[in-house]
C-alpha positions in Angstrom: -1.1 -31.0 -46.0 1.4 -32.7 -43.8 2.9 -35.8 -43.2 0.4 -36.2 -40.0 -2.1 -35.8 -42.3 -1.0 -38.2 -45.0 -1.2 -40.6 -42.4 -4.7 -40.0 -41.3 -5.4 -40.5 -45.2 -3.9 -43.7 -44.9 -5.3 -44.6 -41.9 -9.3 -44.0 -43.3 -8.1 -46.8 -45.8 -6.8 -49.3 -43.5 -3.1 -49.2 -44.5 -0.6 -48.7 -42.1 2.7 -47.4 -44.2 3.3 -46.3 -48.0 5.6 -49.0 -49.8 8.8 -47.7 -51.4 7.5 -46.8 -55.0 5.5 -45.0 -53.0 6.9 -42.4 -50.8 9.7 -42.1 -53.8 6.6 -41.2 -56.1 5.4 -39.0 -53.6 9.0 -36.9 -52.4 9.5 -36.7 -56.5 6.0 -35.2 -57.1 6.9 -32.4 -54.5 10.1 -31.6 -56.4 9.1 -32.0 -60.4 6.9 -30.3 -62.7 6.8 -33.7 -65.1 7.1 -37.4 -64.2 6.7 -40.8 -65.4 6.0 -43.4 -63.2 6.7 -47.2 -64.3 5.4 -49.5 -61.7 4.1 -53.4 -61.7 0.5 -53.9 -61.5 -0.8 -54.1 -58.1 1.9 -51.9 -56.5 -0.6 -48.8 -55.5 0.2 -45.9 -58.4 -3.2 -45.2 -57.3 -2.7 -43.8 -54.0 0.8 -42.7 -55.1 -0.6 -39.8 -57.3 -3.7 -39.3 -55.4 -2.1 -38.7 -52.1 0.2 -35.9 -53.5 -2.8 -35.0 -56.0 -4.6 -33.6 -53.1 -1.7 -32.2 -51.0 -1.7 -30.1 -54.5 -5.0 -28.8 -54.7 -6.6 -25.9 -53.9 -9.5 -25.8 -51.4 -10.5 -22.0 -52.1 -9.9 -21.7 -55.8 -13.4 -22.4 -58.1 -13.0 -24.9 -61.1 -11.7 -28.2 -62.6 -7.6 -28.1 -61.0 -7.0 -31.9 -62.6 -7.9 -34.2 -64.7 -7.2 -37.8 -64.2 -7.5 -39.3 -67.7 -8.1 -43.0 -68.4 -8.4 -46.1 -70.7 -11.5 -47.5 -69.0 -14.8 -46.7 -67.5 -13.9 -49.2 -64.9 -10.9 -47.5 -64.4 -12.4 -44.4 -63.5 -14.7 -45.9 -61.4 -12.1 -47.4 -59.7 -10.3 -43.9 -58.7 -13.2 -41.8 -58.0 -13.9 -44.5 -55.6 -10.4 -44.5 -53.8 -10.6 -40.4 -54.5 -13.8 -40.2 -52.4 -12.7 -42.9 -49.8 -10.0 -40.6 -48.8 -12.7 -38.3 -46.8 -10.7 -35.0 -47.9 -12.1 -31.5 -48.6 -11.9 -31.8 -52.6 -14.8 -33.1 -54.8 -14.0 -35.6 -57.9 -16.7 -36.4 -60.6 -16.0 -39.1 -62.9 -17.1 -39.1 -66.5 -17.2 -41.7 -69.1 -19.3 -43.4 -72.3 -22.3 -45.9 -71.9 -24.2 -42.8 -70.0 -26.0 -39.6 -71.1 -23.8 -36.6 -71.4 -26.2 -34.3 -70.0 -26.6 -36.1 -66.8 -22.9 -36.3 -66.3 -23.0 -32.5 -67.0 -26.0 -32.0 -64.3 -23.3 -34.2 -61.7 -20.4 -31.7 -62.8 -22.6 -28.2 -62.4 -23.8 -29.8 -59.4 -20.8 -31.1 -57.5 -18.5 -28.5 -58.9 -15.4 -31.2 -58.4 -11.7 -30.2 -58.1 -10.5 -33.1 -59.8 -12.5 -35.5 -63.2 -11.7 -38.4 -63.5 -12.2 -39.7 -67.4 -12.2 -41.7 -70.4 -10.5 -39.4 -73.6 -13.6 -39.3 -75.5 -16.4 -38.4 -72.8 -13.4 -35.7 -71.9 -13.6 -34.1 -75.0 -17.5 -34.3 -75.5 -17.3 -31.9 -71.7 -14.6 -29.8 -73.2 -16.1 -29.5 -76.4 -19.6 -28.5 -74.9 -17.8 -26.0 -72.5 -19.3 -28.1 -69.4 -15.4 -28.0 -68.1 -13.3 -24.5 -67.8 -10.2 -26.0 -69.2 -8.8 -22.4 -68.2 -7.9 -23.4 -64.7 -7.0 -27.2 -65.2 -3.3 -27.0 -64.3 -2.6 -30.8 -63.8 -2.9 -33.5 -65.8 -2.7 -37.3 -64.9 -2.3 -39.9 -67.5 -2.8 -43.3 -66.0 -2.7 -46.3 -67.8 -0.7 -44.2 -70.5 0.5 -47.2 -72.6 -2.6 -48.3 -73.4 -4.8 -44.5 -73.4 -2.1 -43.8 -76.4 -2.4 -47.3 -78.5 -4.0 -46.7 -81.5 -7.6 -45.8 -81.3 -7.1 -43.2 -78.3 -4.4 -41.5 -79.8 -6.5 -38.6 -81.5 -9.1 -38.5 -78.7 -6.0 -37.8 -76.2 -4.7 -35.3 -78.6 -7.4 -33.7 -78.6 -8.1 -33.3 -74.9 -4.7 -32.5 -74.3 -4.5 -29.7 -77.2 -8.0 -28.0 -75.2 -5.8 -27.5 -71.8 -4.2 -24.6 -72.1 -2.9 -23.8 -68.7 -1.2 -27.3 -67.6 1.7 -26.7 -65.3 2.1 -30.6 -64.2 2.0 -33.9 -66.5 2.7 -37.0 -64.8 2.0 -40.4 -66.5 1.8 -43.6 -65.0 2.3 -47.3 -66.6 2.8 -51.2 -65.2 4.6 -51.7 -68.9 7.9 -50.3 -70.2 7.4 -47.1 -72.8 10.5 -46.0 -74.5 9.6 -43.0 -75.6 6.6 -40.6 -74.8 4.5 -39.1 -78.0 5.0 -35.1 -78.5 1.4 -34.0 -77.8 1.7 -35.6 -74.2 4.8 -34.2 -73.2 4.7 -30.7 -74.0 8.0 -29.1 -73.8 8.5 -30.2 -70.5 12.0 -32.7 -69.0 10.1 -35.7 -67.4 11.9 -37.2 -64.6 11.2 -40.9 -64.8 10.6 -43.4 -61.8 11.2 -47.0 -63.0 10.1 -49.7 -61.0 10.1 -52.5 -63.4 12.5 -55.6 -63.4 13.4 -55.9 -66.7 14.0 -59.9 -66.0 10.4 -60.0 -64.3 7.4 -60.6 -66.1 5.7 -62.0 -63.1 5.7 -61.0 -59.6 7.9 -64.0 -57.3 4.8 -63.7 -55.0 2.6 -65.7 -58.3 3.1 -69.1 -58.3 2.6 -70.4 -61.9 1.3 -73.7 -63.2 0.9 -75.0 -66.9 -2.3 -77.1 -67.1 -2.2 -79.8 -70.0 -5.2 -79.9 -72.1 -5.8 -83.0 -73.5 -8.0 -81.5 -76.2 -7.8 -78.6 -78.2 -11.5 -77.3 -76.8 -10.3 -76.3 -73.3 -13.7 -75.9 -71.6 -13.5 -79.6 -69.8 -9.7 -78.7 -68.4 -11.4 -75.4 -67.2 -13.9 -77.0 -65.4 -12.1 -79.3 -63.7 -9.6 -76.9 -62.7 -12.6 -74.6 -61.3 -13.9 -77.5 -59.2 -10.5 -78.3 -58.0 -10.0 -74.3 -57.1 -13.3 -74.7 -55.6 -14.7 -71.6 -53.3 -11.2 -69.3 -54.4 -11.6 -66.5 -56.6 -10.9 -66.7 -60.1 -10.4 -64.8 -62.8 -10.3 -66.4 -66.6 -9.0 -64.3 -69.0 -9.9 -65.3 -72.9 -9.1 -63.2 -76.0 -12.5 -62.4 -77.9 -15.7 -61.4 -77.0 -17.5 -64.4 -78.5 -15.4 -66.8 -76.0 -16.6 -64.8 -73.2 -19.8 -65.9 -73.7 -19.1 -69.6 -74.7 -16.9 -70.4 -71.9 -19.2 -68.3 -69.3 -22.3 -70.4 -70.5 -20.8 -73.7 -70.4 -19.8 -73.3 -66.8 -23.3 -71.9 -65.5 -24.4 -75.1 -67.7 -22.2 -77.3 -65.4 -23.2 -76.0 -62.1 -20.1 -73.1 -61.9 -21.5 -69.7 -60.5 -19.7 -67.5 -62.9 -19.8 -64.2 -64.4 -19.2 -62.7 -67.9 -17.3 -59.3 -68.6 -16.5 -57.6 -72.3 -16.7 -54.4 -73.9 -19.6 -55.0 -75.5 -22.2 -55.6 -73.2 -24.1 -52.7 -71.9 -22.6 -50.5 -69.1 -25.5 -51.8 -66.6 -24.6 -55.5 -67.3 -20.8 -54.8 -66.6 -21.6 -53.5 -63.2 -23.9 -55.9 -62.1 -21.4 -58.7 -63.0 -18.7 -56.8 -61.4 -20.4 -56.6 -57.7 -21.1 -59.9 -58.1 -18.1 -60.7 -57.8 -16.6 -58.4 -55.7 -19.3 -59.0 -53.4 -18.5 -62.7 -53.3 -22.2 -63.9 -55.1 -19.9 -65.8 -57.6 -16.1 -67.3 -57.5 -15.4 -67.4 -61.0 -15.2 -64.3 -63.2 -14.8 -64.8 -67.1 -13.4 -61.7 -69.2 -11.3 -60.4 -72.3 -8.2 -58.6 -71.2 -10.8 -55.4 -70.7 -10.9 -57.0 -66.9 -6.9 -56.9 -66.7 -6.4 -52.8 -66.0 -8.7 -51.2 -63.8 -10.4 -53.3 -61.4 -8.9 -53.3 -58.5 -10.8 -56.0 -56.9 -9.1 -57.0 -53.8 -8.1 -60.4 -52.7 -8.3 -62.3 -56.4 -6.5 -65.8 -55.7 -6.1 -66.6 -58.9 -5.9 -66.1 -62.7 -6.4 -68.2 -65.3 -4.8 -67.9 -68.7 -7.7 -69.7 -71.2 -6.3 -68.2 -74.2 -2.6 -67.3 -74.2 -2.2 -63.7 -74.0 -1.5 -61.9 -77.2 2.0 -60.4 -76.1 3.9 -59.7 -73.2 2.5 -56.5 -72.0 -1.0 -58.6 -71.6 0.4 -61.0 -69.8 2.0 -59.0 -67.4 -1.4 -57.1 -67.1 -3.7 -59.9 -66.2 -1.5 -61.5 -63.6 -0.9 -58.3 -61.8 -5.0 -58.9 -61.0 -3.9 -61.5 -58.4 -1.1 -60.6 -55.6 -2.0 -57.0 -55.1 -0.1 -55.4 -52.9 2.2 -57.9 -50.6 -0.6 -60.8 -50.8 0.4 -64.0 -52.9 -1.7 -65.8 -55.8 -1.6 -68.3 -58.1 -1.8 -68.4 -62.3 -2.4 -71.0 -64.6 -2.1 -71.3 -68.6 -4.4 -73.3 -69.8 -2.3 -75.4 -72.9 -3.3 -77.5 -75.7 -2.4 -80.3 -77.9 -0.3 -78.1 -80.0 0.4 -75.3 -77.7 3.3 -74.2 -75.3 4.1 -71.9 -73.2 5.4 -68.2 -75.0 9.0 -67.1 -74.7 8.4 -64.6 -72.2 7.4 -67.3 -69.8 10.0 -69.4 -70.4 12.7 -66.7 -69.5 11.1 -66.1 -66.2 11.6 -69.5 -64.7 8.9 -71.1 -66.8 5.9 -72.7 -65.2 5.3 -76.0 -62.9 3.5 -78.8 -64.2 0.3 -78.8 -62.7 -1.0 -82.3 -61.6 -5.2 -83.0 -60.9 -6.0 -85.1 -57.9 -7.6 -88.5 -58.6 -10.9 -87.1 -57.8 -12.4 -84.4 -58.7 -14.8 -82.2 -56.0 -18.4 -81.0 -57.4 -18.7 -77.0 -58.0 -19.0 -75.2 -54.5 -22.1 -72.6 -54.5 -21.4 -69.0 -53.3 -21.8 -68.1 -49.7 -23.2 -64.5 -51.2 -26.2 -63.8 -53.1 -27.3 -60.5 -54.7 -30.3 -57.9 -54.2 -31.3 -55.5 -56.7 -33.0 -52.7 -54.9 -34.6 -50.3 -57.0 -33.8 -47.0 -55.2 -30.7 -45.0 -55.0 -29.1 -42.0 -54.0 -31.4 -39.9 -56.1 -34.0 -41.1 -53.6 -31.6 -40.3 -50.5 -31.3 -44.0 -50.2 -27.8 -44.6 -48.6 -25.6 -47.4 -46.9 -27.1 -47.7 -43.7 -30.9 -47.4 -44.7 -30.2 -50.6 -46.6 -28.7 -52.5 -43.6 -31.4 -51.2 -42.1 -34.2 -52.5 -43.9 -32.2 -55.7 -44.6 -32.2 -56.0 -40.7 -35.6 -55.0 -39.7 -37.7 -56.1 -42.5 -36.1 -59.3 -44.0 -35.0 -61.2 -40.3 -31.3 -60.8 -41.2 -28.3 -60.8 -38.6 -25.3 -58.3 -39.4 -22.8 -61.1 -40.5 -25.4 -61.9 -43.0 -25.6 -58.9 -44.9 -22.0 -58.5 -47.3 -21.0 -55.9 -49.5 -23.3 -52.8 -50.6 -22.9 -50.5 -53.3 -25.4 -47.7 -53.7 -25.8 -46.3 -57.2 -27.8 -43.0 -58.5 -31.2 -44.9 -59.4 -30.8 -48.7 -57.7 -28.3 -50.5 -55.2 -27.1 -54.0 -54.8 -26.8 -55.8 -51.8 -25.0 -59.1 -50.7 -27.1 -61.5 -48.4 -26.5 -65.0 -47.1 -27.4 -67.2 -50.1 -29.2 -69.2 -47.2 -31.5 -66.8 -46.3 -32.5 -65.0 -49.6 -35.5 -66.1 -50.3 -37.1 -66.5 -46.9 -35.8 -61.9 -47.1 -37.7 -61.6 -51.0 -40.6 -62.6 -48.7 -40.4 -60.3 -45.9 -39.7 -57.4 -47.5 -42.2 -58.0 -50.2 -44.2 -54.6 -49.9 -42.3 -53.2 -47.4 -40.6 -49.6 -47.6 -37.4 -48.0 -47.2 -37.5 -45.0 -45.7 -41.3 -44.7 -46.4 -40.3 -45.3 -50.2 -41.9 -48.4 -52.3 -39.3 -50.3 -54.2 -38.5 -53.4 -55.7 -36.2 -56.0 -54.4 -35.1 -58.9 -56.6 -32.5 -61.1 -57.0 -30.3 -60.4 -59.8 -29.9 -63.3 -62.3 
């Protein structure tokens, strides 16, 4: 592909111009077989392997040509997504736990993808089955290497790695410093390596950062304050167990917040629904363990909030880069008690500004957004449009009042003015989409 056409990519995504990192990323990939690339959070290494990913690829040739492997589920999500959103010739397929094998192999035999996109251990189950022809994969993309190779990936990526046989290309991408890169990933290839980092920078100049006293060692009545002072801005509250998760997200609904919880171990169907809640803007406040700080790529987060301190650097690095993506700016707070203070690494940086509440404190402000559950997908040749469609026609609703809508396999989720969703439960009640009976809920 040319440059021309680099720049119609770009321009079916809205961005105008590659950043720095960027077009370096991009002129190296051209040149060398083996690269590591060490970029903040935020910064596009996204679009930085994908662009030259699919100036790579072959259109004519049959087969898996790379693999895009990954820490997350979310992550992987995340890519196909941007993969897809490119509008190229090349198919991707991503593939990860929390799902039945055999449908994902149905997807692959199906689509017949260029490129997978997926987590080590649904990676090997493919491999291991023979669903993939690991013969012709000849690149191999690492992202997220740091943490794919901390203990309790290491074996599943050795494995995957040890069942591609033909790789010509390994390029591994990371928003924390590695010094050195584990045998079974590097082959016997040179990597050249593309450092972006600041070695003085732990957070982005474009994050302000406040320290919020807590007067108590429970930090739930700080929080809520804070919340209602942020009010209507996005915010994302990062705490360090599971268990806390569902404490502080319950507390909050309790006290009038509209909030969503996110952990590892809730069920795969439950993660998404929270997650296009708030993407679509149904609720401001999104309450997580650090599983929420690498992969989402949720535009437009204004702040984060530090609940628990992070448990090292690398983490805290990782959950702020969820808020000033890109050139935008945000704000992040650390939430302190009685006996805590700020870590080190904070310190070094510049430290943090005392944050100061106003004398009066606002009441929570409700979402603008509400979302539908619609049960029919794209297994039922329900897409985009038909939704708007039906939203439009059936339920009374103008075009600025239907938001964000993601169509799934079996179901879809749509984003209507809070105002007007229960006067649209009742017009659609019984109604079809596209001659097709379905149900229509909101989702709780």
């Amino acid at each position: 592909m040319a440059k021309l056409e680099i720049n119609a990519l770009l321009w079916k995504l809205g961005i105008d111009s590659l950043n720095a990192m960027q077009q370096e990323t991009i002129r190296a990939y051209r040149k060398n077989q083996h690269l590591v690339l060490l970029s903040p959070t935020g910064s596009g290494k996204t679009l930085a392997y994908l662009l030259p990913l699919v100036q790579s690829l072959d259109e004519h040739a049959e087969g898996v040509q790379a693999v895009v492997l990954v820490p997350s589920r979310e992550l992987a999500l995340q890519i196909d997504g941007v993969f897809k959103s490119l509008g190229t010739p090349f198919r991707s397929v991503s593939c990860y736990g929390g799902r039945p094998a055999m449908e994902e192999h149905r997807t692959l035999r199906g689509v017949n993808p260029q490129v997978v996109i997926a987590t080590p251990g649904r990676m090997n189950d493919h491999l291991n089955k023979g669903n993939i022809d690991a013969s012709r994969v000849r690149t191999l993309i690492i992202d997220e290497f740091d943490k794919c190779l901390e203990f309790g990936f290491q074996e599943e990526m050795e494995r995957v790695i040890s069942q591609l046989p033909s790789l010509e290309r390994r390029f591994l991408l990371s928003a924390t410093n590695a010094e050195a890169i584990p045998r079974f990933a590097a082959g016997d290839g040179d990597f050249v390596r593309l450092d972006f980092l600041d070695a003085d920078e732990t957070i982005p100049e474009r994050i302000r950062l406040f320290a919020v006293a807590s007067p108590e060692k429970d930090k739930l009545e700080t929080l809520r304050r804070l919340l209602c002072v942020l009010g209507a801005q996005t915010s994302l509250v990062f705490v360090n167990y599971r268990e806390s998760v569902e404490r502080v997200g319950a507390f909050l609904k309790k006290a009038g917040i509209a909030c969503e919880a996110f952990h590892g171990g809730m069920e795969q169907k439950d993660r998404e629904r929270a997650l296009y809640k708030f993407s679509n803007g149904s609720c401001s406040v999104f309450v997580s363990t650090d599983l929420a700080s690498r992969g989402l790529d949720i535009p437009g987060i204004d702040n984060v909030i530090h609940y628990h301190l992070p448990l090292n650097e690398d983490a805290y690095i990782h959950r702020n880069g969820r808020t000033a993506r890109w050139d935008a700016s945000g704000q992040a707070y650390l939430i302190l008690g009685p006996q805590e203070s700020a870590p080190d690494y904070v310190k070094k940086s510049g430290g943090a500004e005392k944050y100061t509440f106003p004398a009066r404190i606002p009441a929570p402000v409700p979402s603008q957004w509400v979302t539908l559950y619609i049960g029919k997908g794209k297994k039922d040749k329900i897409n985009k449009i038909d939704i708007v469609g039906f939203l439009m026609k059936k339920g009374g609703l103008g075009k600025e009042e239907v938001g964000r809508i993601d169509v799934k396999e079996h179901y879809a989720f749509a984003a209507v003015c809070r105002s007007r969703a229960e006067e649209v439960l009742r017009r659609v009640r019984g109604e079809k989409i596209k001659g097709i009976k379905t149900i229509v809920e909101i989702t709780l």
